[in-house]
VMD Tcl script that builds the backbone (N, CA, C; Angstrom):
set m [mol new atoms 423]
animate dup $m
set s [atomselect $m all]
$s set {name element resname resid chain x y z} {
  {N N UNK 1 A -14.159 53.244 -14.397}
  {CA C UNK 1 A -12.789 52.920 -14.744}
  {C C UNK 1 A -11.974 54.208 -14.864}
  {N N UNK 2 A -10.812 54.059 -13.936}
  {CA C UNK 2 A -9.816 55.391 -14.118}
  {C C UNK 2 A -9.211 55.769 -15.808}
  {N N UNK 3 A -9.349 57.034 -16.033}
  {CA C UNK 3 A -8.011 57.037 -17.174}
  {C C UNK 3 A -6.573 56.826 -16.979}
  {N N UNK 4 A -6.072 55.803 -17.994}
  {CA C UNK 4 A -4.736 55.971 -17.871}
  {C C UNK 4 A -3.897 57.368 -17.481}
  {N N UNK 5 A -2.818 57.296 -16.626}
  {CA C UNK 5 A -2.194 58.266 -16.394}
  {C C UNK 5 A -0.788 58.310 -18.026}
  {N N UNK 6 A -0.917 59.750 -18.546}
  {CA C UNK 6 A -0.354 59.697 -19.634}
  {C C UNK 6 A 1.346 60.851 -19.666}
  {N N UNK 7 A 2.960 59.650 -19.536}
  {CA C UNK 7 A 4.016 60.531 -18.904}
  {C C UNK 7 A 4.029 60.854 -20.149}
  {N N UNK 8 A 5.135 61.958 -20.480}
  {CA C UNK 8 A 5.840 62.609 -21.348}
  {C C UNK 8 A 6.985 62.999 -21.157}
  {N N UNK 9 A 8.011 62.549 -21.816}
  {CA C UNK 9 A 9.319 63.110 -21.353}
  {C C UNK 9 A 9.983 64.100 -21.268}
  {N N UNK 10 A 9.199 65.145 -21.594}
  {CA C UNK 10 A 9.028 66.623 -21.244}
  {C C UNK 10 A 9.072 67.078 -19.865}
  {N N UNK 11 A 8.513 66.363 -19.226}
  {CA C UNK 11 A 7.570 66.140 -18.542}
  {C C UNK 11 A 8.095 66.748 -16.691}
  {N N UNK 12 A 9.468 66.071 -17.074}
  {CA C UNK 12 A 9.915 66.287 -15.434}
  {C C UNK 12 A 10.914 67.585 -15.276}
  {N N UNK 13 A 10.404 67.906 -14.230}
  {CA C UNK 13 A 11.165 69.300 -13.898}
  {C C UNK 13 A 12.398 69.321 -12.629}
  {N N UNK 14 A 12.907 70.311 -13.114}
  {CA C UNK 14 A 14.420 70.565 -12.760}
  {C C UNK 14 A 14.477 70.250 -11.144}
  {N N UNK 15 A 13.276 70.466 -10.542}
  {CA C UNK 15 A 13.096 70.128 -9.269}
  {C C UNK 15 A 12.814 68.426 -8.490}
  {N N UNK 16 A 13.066 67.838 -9.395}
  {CA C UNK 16 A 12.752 66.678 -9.092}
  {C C UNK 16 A 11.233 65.875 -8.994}
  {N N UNK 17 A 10.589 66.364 -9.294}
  {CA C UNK 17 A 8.941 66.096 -9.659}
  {C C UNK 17 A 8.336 65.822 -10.579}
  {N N UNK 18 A 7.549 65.096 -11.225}
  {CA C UNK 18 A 6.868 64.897 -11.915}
  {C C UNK 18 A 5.921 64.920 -12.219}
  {N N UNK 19 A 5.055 65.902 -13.137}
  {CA C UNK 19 A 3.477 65.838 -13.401}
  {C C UNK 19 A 2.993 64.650 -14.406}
  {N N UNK 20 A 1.729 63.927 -13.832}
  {CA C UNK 20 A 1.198 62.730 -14.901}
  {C C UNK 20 A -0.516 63.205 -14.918}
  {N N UNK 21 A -0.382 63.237 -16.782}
  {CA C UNK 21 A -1.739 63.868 -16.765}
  {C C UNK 21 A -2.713 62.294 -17.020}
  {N N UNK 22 A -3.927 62.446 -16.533}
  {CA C UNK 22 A -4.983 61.475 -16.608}
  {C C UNK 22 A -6.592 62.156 -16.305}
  {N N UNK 23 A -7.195 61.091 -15.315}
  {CA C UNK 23 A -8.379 61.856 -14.712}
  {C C UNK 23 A -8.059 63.024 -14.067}
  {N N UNK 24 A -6.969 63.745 -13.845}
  {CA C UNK 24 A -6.570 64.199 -12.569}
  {C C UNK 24 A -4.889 64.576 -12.954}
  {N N UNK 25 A -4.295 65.195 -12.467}
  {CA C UNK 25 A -3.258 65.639 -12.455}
  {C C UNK 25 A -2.484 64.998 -11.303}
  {N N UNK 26 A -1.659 64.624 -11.153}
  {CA C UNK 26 A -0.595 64.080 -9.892}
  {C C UNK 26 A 0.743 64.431 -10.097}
  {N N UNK 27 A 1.475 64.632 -9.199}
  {CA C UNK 27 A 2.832 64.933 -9.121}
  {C C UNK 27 A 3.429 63.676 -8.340}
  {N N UNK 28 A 4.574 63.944 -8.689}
  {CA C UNK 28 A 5.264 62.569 -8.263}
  {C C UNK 28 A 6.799 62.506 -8.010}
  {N N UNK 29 A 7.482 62.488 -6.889}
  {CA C UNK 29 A 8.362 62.596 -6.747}
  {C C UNK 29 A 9.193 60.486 -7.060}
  {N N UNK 30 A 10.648 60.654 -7.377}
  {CA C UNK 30 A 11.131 59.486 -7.832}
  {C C UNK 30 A 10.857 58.285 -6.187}
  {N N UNK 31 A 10.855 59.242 -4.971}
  {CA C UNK 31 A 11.379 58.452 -3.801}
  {C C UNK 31 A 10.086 58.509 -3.078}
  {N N UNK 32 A 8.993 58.102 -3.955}
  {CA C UNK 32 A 7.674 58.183 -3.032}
  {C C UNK 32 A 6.480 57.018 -3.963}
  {N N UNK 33 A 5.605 56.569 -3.417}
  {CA C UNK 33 A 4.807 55.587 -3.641}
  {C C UNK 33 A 3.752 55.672 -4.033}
  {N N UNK 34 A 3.525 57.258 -3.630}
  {CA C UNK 34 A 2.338 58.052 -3.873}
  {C C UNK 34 A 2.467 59.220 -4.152}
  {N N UNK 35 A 1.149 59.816 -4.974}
  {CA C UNK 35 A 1.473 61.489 -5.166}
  {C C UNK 35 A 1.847 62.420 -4.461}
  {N N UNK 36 A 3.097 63.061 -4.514}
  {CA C UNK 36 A 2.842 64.452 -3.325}
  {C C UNK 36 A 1.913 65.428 -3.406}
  {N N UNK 37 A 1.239 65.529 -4.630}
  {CA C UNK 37 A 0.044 66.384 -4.921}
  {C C UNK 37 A -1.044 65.718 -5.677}
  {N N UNK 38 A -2.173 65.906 -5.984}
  {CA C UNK 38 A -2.985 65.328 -6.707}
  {C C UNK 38 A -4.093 66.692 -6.915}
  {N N UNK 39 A -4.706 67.173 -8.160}
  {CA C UNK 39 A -5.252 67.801 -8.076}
  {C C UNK 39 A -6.371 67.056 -9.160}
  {N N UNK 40 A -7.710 68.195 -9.070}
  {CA C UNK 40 A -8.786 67.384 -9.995}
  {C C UNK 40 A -9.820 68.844 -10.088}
  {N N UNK 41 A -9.953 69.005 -11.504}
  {CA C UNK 41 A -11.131 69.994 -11.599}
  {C C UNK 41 A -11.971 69.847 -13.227}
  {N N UNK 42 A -13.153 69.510 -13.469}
  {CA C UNK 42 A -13.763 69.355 -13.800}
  {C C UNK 42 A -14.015 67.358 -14.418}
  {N N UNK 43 A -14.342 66.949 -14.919}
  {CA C UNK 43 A -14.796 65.618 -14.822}
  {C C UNK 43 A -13.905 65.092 -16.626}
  {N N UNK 44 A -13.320 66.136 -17.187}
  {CA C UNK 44 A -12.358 65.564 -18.714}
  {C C UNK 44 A -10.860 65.167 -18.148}
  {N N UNK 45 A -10.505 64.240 -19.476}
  {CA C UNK 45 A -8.845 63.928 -19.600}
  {C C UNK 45 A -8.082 64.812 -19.541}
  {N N UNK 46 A -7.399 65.023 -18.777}
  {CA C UNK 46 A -5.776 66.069 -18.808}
  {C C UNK 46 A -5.198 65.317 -19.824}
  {N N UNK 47 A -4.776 66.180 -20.971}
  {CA C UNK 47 A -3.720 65.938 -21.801}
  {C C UNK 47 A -2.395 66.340 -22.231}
  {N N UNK 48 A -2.485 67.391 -21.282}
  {CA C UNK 48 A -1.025 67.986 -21.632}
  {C C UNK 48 A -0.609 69.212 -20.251}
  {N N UNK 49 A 0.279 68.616 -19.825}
  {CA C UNK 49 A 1.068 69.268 -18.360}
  {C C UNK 49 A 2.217 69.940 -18.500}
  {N N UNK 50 A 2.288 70.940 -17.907}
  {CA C UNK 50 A 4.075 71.682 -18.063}
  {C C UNK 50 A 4.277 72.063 -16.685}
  {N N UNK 51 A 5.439 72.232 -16.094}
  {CA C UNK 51 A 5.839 72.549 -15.119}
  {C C UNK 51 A 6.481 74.380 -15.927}
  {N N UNK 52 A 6.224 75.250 -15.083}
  {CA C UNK 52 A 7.183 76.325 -15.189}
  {C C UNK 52 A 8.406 76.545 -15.073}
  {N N UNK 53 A 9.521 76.739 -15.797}
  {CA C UNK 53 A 10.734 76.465 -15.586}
  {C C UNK 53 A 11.442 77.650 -14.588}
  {N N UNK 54 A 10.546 78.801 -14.076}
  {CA C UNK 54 A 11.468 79.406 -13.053}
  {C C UNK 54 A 10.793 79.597 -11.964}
  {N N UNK 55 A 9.386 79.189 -11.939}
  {CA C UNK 55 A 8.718 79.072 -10.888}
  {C C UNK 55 A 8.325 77.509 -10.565}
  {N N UNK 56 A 9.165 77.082 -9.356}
  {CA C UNK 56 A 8.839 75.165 -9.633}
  {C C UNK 56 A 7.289 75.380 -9.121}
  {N N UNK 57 A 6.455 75.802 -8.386}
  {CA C UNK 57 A 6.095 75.731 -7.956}
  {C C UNK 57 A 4.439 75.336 -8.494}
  {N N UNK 58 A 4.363 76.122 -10.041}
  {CA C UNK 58 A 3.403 76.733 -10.819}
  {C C UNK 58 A 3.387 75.928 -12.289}
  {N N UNK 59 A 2.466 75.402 -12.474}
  {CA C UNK 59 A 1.872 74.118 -13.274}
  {C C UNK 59 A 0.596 74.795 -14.512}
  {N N UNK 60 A 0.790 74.366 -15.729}
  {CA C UNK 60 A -0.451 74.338 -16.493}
  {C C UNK 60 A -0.779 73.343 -16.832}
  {N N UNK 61 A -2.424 73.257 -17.272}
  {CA C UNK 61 A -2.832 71.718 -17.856}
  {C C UNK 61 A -3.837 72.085 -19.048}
  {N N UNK 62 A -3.577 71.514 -19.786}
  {CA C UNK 62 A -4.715 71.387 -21.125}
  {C C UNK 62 A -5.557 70.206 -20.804}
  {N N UNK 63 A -6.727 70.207 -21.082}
  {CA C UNK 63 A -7.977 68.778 -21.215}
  {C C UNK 63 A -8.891 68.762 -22.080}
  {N N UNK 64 A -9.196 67.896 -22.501}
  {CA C UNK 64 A -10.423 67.318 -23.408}
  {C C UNK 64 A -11.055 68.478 -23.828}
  {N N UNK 65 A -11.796 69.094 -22.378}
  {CA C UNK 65 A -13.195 69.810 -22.148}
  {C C UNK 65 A -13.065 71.191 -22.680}
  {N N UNK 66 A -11.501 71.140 -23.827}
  {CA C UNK 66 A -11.038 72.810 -23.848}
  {C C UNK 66 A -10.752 73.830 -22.983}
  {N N UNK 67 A -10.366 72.948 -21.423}
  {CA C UNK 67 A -9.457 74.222 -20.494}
  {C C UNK 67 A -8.130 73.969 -20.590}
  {N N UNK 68 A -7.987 75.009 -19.849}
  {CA C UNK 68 A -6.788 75.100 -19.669}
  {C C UNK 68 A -6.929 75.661 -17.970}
  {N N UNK 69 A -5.814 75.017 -17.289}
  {CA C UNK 69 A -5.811 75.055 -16.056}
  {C C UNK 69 A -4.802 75.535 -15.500}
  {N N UNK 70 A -4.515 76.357 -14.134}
  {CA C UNK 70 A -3.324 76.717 -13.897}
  {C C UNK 70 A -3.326 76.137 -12.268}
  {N N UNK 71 A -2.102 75.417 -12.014}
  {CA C UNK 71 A -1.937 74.884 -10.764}
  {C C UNK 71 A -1.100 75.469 -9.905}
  {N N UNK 72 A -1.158 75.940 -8.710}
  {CA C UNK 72 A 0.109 76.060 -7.790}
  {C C UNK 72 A 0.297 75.097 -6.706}
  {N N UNK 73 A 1.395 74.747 -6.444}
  {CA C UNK 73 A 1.255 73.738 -5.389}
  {C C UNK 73 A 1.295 73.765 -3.969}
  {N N UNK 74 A 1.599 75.317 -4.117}
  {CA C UNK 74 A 1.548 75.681 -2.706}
  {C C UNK 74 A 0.018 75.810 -2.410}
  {N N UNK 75 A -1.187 75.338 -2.943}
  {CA C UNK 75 A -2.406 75.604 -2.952}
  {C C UNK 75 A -2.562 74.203 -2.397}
  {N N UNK 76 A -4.343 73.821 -2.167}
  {CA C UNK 76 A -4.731 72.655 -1.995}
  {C C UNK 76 A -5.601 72.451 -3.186}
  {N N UNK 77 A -5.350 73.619 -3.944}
  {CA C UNK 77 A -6.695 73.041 -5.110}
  {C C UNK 77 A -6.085 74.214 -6.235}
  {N N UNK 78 A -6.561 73.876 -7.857}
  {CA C UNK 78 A -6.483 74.908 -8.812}
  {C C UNK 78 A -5.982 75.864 -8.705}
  {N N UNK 79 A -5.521 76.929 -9.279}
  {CA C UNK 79 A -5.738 78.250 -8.738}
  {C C UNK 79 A -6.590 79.180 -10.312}
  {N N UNK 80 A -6.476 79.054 -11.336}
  {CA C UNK 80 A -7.764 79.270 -12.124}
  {C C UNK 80 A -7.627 78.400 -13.214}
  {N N UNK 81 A -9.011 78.597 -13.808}
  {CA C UNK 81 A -9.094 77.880 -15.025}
  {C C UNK 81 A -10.020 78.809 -16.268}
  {N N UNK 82 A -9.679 78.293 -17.712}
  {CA C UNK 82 A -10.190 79.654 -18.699}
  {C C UNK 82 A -10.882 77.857 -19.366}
  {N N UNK 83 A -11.800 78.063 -20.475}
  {CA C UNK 83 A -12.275 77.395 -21.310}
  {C C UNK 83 A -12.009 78.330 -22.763}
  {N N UNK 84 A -11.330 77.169 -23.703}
  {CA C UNK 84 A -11.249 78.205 -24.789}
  {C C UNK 84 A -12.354 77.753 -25.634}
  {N N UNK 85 A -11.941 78.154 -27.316}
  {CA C UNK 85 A -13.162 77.667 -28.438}
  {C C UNK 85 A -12.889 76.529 -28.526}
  {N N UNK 86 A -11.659 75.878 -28.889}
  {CA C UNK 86 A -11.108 75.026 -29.143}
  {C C UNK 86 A -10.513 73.839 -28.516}
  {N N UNK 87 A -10.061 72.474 -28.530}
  {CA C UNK 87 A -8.974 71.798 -27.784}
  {C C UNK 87 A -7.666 71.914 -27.844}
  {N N UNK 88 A -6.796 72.526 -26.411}
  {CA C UNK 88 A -5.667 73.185 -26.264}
  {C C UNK 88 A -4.859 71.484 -26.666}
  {N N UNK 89 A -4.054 71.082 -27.939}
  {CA C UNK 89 A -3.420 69.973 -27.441}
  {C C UNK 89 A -1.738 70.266 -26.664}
  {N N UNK 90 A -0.858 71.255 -26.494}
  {CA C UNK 90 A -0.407 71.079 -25.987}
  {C C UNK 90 A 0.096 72.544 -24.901}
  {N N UNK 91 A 0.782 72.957 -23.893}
  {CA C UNK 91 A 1.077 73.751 -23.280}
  {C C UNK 91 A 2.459 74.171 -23.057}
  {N N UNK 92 A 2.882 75.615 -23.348}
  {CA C UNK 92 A 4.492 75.311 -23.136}
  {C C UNK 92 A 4.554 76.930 -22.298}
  {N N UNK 93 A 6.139 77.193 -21.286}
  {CA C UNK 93 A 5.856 78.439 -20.385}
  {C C UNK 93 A 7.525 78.924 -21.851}
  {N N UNK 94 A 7.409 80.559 -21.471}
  {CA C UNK 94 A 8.452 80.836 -22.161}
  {C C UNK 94 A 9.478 80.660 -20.921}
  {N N UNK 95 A 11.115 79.988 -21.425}
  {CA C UNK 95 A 11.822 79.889 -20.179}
  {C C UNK 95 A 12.194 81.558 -19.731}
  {N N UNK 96 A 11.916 83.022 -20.621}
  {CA C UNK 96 A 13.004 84.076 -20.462}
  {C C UNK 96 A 11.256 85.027 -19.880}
  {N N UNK 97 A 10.288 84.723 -20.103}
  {CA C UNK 97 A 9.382 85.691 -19.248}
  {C C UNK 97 A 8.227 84.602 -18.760}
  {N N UNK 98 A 8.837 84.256 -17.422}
  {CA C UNK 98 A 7.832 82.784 -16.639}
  {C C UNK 98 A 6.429 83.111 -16.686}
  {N N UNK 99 A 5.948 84.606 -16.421}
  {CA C UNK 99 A 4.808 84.178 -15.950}
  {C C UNK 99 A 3.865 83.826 -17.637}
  {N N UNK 100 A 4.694 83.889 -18.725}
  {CA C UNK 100 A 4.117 83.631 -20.118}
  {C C UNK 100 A 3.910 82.303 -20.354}
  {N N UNK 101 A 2.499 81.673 -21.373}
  {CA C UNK 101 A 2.851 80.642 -21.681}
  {C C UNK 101 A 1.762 80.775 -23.052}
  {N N UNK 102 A 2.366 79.519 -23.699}
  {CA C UNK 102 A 1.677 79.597 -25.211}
  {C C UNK 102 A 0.452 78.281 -25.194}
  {N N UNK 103 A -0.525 78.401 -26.195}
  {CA C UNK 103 A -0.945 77.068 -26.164}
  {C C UNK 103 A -1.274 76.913 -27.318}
  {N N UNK 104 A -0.743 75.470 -27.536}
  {CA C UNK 104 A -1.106 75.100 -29.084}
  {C C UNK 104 A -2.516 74.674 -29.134}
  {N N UNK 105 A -3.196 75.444 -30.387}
  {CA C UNK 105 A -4.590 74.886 -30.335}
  {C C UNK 105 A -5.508 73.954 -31.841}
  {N N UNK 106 A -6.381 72.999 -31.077}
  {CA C UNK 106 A -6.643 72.415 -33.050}
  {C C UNK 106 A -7.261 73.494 -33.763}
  {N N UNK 107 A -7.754 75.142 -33.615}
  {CA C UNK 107 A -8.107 75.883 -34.810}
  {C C UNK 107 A -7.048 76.286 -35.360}
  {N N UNK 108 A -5.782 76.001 -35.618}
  {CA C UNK 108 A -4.522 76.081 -36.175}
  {C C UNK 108 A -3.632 77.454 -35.611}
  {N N UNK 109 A -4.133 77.651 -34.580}
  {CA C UNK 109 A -3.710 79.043 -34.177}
  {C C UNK 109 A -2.629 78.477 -32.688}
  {N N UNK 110 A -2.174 79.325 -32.026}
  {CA C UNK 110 A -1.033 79.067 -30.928}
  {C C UNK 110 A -1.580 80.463 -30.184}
  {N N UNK 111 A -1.615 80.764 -28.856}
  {CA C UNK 111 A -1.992 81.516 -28.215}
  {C C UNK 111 A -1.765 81.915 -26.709}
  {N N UNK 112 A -0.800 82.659 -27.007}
  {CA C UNK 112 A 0.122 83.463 -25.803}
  {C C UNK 112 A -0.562 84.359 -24.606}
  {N N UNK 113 A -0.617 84.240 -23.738}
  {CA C UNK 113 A -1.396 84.621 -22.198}
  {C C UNK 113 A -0.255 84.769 -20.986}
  {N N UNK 114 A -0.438 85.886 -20.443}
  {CA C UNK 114 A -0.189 86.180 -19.339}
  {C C UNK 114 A -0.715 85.532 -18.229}
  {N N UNK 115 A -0.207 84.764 -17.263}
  {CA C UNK 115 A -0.865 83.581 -16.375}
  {C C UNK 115 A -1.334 84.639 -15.177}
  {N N UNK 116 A -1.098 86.150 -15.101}
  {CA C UNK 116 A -1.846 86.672 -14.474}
  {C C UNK 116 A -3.069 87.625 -14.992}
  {N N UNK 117 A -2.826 87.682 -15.979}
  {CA C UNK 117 A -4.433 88.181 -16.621}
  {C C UNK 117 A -4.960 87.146 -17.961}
  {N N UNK 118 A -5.340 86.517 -17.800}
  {CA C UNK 118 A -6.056 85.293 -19.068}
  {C C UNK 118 A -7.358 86.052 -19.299}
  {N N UNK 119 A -7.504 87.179 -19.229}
  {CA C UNK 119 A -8.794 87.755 -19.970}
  {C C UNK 119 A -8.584 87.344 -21.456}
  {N N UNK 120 A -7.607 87.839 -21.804}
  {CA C UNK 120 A -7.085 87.952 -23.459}
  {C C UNK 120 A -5.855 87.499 -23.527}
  {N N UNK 121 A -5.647 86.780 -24.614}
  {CA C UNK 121 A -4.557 86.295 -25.180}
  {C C UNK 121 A -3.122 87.687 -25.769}
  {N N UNK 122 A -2.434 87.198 -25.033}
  {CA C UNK 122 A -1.327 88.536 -25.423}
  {C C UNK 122 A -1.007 88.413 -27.036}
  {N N UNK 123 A -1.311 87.601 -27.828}
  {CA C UNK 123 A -0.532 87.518 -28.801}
  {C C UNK 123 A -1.357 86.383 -29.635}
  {N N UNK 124 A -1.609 86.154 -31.119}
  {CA C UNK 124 A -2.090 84.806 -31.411}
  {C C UNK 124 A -1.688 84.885 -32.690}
  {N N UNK 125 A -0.243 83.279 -32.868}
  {CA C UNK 125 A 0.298 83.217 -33.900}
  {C C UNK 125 A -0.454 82.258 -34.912}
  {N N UNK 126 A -0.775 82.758 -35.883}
  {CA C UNK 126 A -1.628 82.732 -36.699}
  {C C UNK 126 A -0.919 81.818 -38.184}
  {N N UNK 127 A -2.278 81.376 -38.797}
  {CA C UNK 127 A -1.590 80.761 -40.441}
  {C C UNK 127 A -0.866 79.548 -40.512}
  {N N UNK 128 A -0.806 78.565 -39.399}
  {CA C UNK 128 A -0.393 77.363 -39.483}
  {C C UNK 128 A -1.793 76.801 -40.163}
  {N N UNK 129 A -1.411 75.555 -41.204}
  {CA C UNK 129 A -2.367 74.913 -41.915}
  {C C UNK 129 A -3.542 74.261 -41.401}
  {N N UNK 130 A -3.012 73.359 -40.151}
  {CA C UNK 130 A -3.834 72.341 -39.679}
  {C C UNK 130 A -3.652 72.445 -37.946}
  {N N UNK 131 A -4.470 71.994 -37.024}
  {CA C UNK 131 A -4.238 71.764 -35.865}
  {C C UNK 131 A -2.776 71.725 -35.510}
  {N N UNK 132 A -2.987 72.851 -34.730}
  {CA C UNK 132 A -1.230 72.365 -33.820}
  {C C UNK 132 A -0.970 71.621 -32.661}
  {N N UNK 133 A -0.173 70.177 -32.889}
  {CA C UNK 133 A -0.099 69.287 -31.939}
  {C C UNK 133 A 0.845 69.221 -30.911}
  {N N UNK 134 A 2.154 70.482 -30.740}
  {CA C UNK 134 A 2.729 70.450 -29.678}
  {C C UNK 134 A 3.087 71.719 -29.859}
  {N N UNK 135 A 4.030 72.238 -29.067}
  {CA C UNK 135 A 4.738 73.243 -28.920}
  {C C UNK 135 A 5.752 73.111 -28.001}
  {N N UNK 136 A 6.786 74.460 -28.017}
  {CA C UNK 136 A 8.252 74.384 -27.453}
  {C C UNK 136 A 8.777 75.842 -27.370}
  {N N UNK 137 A 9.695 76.157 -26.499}
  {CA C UNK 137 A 10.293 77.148 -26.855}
  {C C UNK 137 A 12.074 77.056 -26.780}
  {N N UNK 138 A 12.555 77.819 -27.577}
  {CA C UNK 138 A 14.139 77.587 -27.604}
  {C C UNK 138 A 14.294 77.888 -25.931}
  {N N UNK 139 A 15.288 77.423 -25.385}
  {CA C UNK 139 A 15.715 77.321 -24.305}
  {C C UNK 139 A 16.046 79.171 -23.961}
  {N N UNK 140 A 16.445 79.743 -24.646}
  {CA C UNK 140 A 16.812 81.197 -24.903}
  {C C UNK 140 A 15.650 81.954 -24.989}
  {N N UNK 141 A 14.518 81.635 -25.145}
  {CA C UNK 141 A 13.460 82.531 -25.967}
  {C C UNK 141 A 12.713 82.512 -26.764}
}
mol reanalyze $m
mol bondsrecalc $m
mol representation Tube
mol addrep $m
């Protein structure tokens, strides 16, 4: 049995597309029947999708299995993936330095990465009480 595909109204980007996280990641344009993309890497739930707001092109995904995934669509497949300690529940890009993005995680921490070096976390905002269940950034920064 498939997983439900799960929207968010976050969700759609300035380009007219839509990411729906489930077994699998799909994009979805309003004037089509089917995915224009579909991607799939490892066998957990995608739970949380962002489109990049200055690169349309360039996608993250959080799942179950504690990755985090980075998509391009000019690809036919992934382009990398990190496993953290934890489950990432949500993903957000900064709109003022694209290739940045944060991820909220349940060890109560949030954790900032460069989408071209994910060796190490650039930054990890620390001292929230309990699991962090989303994240955002001001439109500015």
């Amino acid at each position: 049995m498939t997983q439900p595909m799960i929207p968010s109204s976050r969700l759609l980007s300035m380009f007219g597309r839509m990411p729906f996280a489930g077994a699998q990641v799909d994009i979805w344009t309003h004037n089509r029947s089917h995915p224009v993309n579909s991607f799939e890497w490892g066998v957990d739930t995608v739970i949380s999708v962002r489109f990049n707001p200055r690169e349309p092109n360039l996608l993250a995904s959080s799942a179950n299995d504690r990755s985090i995934t980075l998509y391009d669509l000019r690809m036919a497949s992934p382009m990398r993936k990190m496993i953290m300690m934890t489950k990432t529940n949500s993903i957000c890009w900064n709109p003022m330095e694209p290739m940045n993005f944060t991820a909220a995680n349940e060890d109560c921490n949030c954790y900032s990465y460069d989408a071209r070096k994910l060796d190490e976390a650039k930054c990890i905002h620390k001292d929230h009480v309990s699991a962090v269940m989303d994240i955002d950034y001001s439109p500015t920064g």
